[in-house]
Each structure stands twice: as structure tokens, then as C-alpha cells.
C-alpha positions in Angstrom: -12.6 -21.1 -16.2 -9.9 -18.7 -15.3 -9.7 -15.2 -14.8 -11.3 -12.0 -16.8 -9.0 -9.5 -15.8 -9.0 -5.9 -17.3 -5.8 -3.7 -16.9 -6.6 0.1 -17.4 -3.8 2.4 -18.2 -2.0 -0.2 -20.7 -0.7 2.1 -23.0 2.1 3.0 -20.4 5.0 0.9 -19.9 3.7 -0.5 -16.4 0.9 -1.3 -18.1 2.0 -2.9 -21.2 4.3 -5.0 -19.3 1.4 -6.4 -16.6 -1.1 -7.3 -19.6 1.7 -9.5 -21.4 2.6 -11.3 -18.3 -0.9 -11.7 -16.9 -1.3 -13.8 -20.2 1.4 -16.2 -18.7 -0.2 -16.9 -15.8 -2.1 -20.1 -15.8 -4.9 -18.8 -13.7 -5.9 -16.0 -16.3 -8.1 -17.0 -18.7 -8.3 -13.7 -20.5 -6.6 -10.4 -20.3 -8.5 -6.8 -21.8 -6.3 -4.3 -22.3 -7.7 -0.8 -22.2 -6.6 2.9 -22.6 -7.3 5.8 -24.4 -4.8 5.6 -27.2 -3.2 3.2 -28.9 -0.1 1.7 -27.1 3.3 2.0 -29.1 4.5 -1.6 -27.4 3.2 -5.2 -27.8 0.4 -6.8 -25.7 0.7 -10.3 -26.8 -2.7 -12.0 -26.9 -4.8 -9.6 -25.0 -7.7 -8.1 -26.3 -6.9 -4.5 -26.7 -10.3 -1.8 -26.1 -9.5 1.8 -26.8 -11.7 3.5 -24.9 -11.8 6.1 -22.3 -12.5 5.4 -18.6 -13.9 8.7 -17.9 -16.9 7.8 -20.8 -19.5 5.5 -19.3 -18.0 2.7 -22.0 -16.1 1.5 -19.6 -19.2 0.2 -17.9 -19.9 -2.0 -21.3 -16.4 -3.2 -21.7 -17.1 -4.6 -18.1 -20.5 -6.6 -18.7 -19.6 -7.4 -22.5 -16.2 -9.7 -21.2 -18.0 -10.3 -18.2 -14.6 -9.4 -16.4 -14.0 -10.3 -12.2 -10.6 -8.4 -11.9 -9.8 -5.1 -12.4 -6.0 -4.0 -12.4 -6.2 0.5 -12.4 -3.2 1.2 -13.1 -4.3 4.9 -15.4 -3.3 6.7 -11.9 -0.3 8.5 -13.1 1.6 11.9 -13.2 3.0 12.3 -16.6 0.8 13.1 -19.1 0.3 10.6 -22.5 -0.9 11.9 -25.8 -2.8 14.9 -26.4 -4.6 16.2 -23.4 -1.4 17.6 -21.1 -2.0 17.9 -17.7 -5.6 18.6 -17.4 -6.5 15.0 -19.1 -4.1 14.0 -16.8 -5.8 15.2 -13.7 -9.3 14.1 -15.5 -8.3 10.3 -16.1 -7.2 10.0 -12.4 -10.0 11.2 -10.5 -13.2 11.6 -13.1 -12.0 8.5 -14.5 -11.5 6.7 -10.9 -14.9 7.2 -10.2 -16.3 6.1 -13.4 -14.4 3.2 -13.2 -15.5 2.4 -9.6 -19.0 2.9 -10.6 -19.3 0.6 -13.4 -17.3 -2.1 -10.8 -20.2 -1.3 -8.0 -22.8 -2.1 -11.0 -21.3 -5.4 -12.2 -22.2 -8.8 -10.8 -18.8 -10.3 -11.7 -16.1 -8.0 -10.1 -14.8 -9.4 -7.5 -11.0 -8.2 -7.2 -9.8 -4.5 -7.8 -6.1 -3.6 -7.4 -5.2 -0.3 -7.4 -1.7 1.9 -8.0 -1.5 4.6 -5.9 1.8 6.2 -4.0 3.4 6.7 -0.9 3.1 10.4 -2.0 -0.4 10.9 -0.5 1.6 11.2 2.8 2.7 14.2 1.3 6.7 15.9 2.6 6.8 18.4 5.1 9.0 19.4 7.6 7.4 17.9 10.9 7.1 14.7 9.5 7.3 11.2 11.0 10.6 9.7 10.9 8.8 6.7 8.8 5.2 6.4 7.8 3.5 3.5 8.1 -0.4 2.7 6.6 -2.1 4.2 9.3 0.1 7.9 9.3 -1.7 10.7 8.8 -0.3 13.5 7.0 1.2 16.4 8.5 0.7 18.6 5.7 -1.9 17.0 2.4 -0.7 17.3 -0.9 -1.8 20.8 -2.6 -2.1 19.8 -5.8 -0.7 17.4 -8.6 -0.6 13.9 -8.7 -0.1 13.8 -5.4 -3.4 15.2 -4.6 -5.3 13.2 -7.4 -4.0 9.9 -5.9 -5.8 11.4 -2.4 -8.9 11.2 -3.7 -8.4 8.3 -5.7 -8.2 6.1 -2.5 -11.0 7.9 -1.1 -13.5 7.1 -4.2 -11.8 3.3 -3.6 -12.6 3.4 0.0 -16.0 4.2 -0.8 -16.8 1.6 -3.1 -15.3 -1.3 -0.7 -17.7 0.3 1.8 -20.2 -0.6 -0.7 -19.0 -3.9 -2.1 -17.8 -5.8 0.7 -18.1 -8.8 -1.8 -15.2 -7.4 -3.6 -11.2 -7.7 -2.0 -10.3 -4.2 -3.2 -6.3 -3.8 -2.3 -4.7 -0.4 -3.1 -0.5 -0.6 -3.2 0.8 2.9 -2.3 4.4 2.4 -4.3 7.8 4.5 -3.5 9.3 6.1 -6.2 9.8 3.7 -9.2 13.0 3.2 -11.1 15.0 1.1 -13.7 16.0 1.0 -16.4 12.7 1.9 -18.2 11.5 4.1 -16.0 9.5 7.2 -17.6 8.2 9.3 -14.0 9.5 13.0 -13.1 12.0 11.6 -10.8 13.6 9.3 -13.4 13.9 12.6 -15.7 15.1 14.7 -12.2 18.0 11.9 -12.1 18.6 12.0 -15.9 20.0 15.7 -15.8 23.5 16.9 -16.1 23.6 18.5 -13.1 21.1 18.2 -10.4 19.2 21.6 -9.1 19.1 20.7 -5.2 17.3 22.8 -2.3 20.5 24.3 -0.4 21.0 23.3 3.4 18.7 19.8 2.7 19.6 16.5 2.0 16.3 14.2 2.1 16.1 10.7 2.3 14.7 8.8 -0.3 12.8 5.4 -1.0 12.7 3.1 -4.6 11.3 0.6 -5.3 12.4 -1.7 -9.2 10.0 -1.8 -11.9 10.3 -5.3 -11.8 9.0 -5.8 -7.9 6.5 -3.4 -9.3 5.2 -6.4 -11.5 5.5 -9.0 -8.8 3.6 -7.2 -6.1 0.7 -6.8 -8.7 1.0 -10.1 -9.6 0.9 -11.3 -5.6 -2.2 -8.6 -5.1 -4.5 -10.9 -8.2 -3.3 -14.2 -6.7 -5.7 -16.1 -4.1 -4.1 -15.3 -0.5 -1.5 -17.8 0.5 -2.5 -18.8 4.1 -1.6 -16.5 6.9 -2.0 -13.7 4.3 -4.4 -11.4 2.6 -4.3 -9.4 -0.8 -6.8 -6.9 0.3 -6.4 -3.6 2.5 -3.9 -0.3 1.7 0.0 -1.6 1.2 2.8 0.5 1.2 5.5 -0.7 -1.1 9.1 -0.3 -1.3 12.5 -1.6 -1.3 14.5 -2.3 2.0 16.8 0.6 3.1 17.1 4.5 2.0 19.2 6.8 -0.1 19.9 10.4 0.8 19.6 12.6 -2.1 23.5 13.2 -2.1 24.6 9.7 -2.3 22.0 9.3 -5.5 23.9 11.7 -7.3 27.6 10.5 -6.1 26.4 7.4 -7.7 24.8 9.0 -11.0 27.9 10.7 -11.3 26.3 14.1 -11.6 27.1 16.9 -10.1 24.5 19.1 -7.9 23.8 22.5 -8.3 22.1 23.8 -5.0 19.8 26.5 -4.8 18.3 28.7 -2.1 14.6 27.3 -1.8 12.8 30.4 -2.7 14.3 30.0 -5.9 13.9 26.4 -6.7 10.4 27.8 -7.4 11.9 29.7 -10.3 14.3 27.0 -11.5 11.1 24.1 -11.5 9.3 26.8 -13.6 12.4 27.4 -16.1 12.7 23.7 -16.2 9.1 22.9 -17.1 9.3 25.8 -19.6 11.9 24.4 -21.8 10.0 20.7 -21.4 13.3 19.2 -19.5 11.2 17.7 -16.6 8.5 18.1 -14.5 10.1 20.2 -11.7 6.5 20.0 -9.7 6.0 21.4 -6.2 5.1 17.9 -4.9 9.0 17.5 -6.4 10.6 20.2 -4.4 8.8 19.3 -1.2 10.1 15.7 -1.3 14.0 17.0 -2.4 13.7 19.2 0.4 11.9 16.9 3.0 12.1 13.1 1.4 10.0 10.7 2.7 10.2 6.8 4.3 7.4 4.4 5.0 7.8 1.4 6.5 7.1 -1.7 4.7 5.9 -4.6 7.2 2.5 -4.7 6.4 3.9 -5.7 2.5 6.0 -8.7 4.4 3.3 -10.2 7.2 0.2 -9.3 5.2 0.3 -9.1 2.2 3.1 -11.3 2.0 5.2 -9.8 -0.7 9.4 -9.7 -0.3 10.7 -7.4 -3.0 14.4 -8.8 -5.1 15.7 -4.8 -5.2 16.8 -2.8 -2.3 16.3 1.0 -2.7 20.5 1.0 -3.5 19.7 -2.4 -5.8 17.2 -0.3 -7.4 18.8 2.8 -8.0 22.0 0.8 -9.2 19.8 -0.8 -11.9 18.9 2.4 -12.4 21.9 4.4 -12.8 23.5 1.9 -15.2 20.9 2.4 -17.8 21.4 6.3 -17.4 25.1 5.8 -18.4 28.1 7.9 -16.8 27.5 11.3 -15.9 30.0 14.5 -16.1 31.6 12.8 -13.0 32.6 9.4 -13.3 31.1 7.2 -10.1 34.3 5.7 -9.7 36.6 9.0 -10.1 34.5 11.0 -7.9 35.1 8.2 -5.3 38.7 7.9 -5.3 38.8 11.9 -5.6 36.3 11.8 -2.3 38.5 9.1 -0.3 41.7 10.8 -0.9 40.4 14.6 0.1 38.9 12.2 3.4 42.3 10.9 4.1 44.1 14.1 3.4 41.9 15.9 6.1 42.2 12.9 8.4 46.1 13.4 8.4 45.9 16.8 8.7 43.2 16.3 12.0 45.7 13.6 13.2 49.1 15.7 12.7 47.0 18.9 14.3 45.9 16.9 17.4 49.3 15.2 18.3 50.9 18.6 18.1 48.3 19.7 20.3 49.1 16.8 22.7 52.4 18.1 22.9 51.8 21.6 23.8 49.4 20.5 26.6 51.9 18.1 27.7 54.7 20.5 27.9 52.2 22.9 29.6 51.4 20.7 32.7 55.2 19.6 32.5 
């Protein structure tokens, strides 16, 4: 028989989209779909439970389908349905744990996959060039989702600690994007004009929606030799993006702002329900954030299609053309280049001449 594998979170688009092509894959047998509320999209075949992970349910679902993979994917920072953000902050890390404990009690788990984020590494000025698996934070995350997914992989380290029977491997992504992206940054990059924190210009990691399917796929799979699907991952595309170049490439224009009143403008911005402005936000628009990505390559054996530009690309098509076209702002950028190099050029030859003339 194949694989019983239960996806939580499936009412989300990441979620939707791994139940209907886990049913394609000849090694599943059965997929259970499970969230809170009822998802708007499609999930093929799957058997669909609403329940609630942070209710001991979850437990039954678990023994009644007799299910040995586990897919928690209801680690998130957008809120769905009615709840806001405390159900939010609830279903990450009361629901984790209720999750993980019905896991330790079942006889049949034997695989757990978890979503987490290269957040947990947190932004802050004395940071690491890059961050590898191993990196401790300079500064841990305050608050937000941030700090949930903290203690998510805490709770996770704890139960491989007590199942060793189980391969338990957690994939920390980058920022995800394309063209159905629904996170805070997507809606950041979907604004007219950017709010940015003057005097900084972080670097910044994606990683596709699509490699975000494959890498979850690769992390059920049995290892291919020379590899494992088990330990902590970090998971983006190749290369990095500073902040200005994102926005070159939207075609949107940047507004930037002193950082003591970003603050202000994130609370404005949440106010009016534009986008979730969030201090874990400002710190990483301020201080960005890389993590290297070997252990995804030699371990775990996972090559992403999308670069972080391929990404962002995909991306910025589906966002259509901002207030300044890409290809305008371009040509208007290479010709203001060009004018200054003349003007450099005719500057320096006449001040060739004058120290010529001088030592003449």
C-alpha cells in the first residue's frame, strides 16, 4: 500500500496546491486534507476533514486514517477567516504542539515535514553576511510570525528527540513569491509606491511557489542515495536582490522614510488594511537577510528551477506595470548614467590639461 499522508493548513493556496498533486504521485495512496474552514479552491480526490489542530481531534483524524506522513504546513503569518491575528498566533504554536502530540502517540507516523522560514534568523544590524543552518541569531525575533515559527521548531525538535523512529525534516523557506502569492511581502511589493527605511538598501532572498512544491515533494520521497530528507533545510533560490533593484523592476516608485517613522507609516498601513507593515517587516527592509543554501543541494538534494531574479520576474509580471514602466525607467536611468559619465569624462580631461600646462 502507498502512503497516508495528511496536509494541515490546506485551505491556503500552498496547501491546496500540495494535496492536489500529492494525489498524483504514485506512491500516495491517500491524501487527508485538513484545516479549520472550508477551502474556497479544489482538492481533487482528497478526503477533506474540517477540524482544528489546536482541538485534540486532530489526534482521531490521525488513528481513524491510520496516516504515516504528516505535511504542517498551518505555520503561517496572514491570518484566514475569522479569528485575526490571535487565531493566527494560536494555530502556529498551540496547534504545533497538539499536532506533535498526537504524532508522538500514533504507531504509524513515520515522516513529518514541516514549513518554517528563514525568518527565525531574525534581521539585525550585526548580522552574518549569510546564514547558514547552524547560525545563531544575533538578535531573536520579538514577536510575530517570526517568533511563532521559533518555537514551532523547538516543539519539532523535541518530538524527534522523542521519536527517533520518525525522519522529521523542517524546510526554513525565503520569502515566497509568484504569481499567486498571498504573504505581507507580496502585498509590500503590490503598492503604488514603496515606503522604504532611508539610508538602507537590504538584500533580499525568494524563493517560486513552484520550487516550494517540489522541495515538499523531495522532503515525502524516500532519500535518493547519498542524500537524506531529514534534518533543518534552508531553502531559497540562487542569487540576491537589493531592495532597490525589486522596485526598478516592479516599476514602482519608493518613498523613503526616516526609520523612526516607518513605525508610524506600518501602523497607518495596517490601519487602513493595505498590508501587514509588521516590525519583523521593517527589520528585514532595513537589514535584509541571506542564507546559504548548500545543505538544500548535497543533503537534501533538492536544485530549485527559479533564481531569486527568476522568481521575482515571475513575480512582477503577474503584478502588472507599475506608475513607472520597467523599461522607461531603464532607458531614463542609462541615459542620466551616460550623461554624468560625459560630464566626469569632459571634467577630467580638462583637468588633465590644466595639470599639464602647470608642470609645462
Amino acid at each position: 500500500m502507498g502512503k497516508v499522508v495528511l496536509v494541515t493548513g490546506a485551505a491556503r493556496q500552498l496547501g491546496g496546491r500540495l494535496v492536489r498533486r500529492m494525489q498524483r504521485d504514485p506512491d500516495v495512496d491517500r491524501v487527508i486534507a485538513v484545516d479549520a474552514v472550508r477551502p474556497e479552491h479544489h482538492l481533487g480526490g482528497a478526503d477533506f476533514v474540517q477540524a482544528d489542530i489546536r482541538q485534540p481531534t486532530i489526534g482521531r483524524v490521525l488513528a481513524e486514517h491510520a496516516v504515516d506522513t504528516v505535511v504542517h504546513l498551518d505555520v503561517t503569518g496572514t491570518p484566514l477567516g475569522a479569528g485575526g491575528w490571535s487565531a493566527v498566533k494560536e494555530t502556529n504554536v498551540i496547534g504545533t504542539m497538539q499536532l506533535l502530540g498526537a504524532c508522538q502517540k500514533s504507531p504509524h507516523v513515520r515522516r513529518l515535514v514541516v514549513k518554517s522560514t528563514t525568518s527565525v534568523y531574525g534581521s539585525a544590524p550585526r548580522d552574518p553576511a549569510v546564514f547558514t543552518e547552524t547560525t545563531p541569531a544575533k538578535a531573536l525575533p520579538s514577536g510575530g510570525f517570526a517568533k511563532d515559527s521559533v518555537e514551532v521548531e523547538g516543539y519539532v525538535r523535541g518530538f524527534a528527540r522523542r521519536r527517533p523512529d520518525v525522519a522529521v525534516c523542517v524546510l526554513r523557506f525565503a520569502n515566497i513569491l509568484g504569481p499567486c502569492a498571498d504573504s505581507p511581502l507580496a502585498e509590500f511589493f503590490s503598492l503604488p509606491v514603496l515606503p522604504t527605511v532611508f539610508g538602507y538598501d537590504p538584500r533580499l532572498q525568494f524563493v517560486h511557489e513552484d520550487d516550494v512544491m517540489d522541495v515538499l515533494s523531495r522532503a515525502l520521497r524516500e532519500p535518493r542515495r547519498g542524500t537524506l530528507n531529514s534534518g533543518t533545510f534552508n531553502i531559497a533560490g540562487d542569487g540576491v536582490l537589493l531592495l532597490s533593484q525589486c522596485s526598478r523592476r516592479l516599476g514602482r516608485p519608493t518613498l523613503p522614510v526616516l526609520l523612526p517613522a516607518v513605525k508610524w507609516v506600518g501602523s497607518a498601513l495596517r490601519t487602513v488594511g493595505i498590508t501587514d507593515f509588521s516590525p519583523e517587516q521593517i527589520r528585514l527592509l532595513t537589514h535584509g537577510r541571506v542564507v546559504s543554501t548548500a545543505q538544500m543541494r548535497e543533503t537534501l538534494g533538492f536544485e530549485p528551477r527559479f533564481t531569486t531574479a527568476e522568481t521575482f520576474a515571475d513575480f512582477a509580471r503577474s503584478r502588472g506595470v507599475g506608475l513607472l514602466p520597467p523599461q522607461s525607467l531603464a532607458r531614463a536611468v542609462d541615459q542620466v548614467a551616460e550623461s554624468l559619465g560625459a560630464r566626469l569624462a569632459r571634467g577630467g580631461g580638462s583637468k588633465v590639461q590644466t595639470v599639464q600646462s602647470d608642470a609645462g
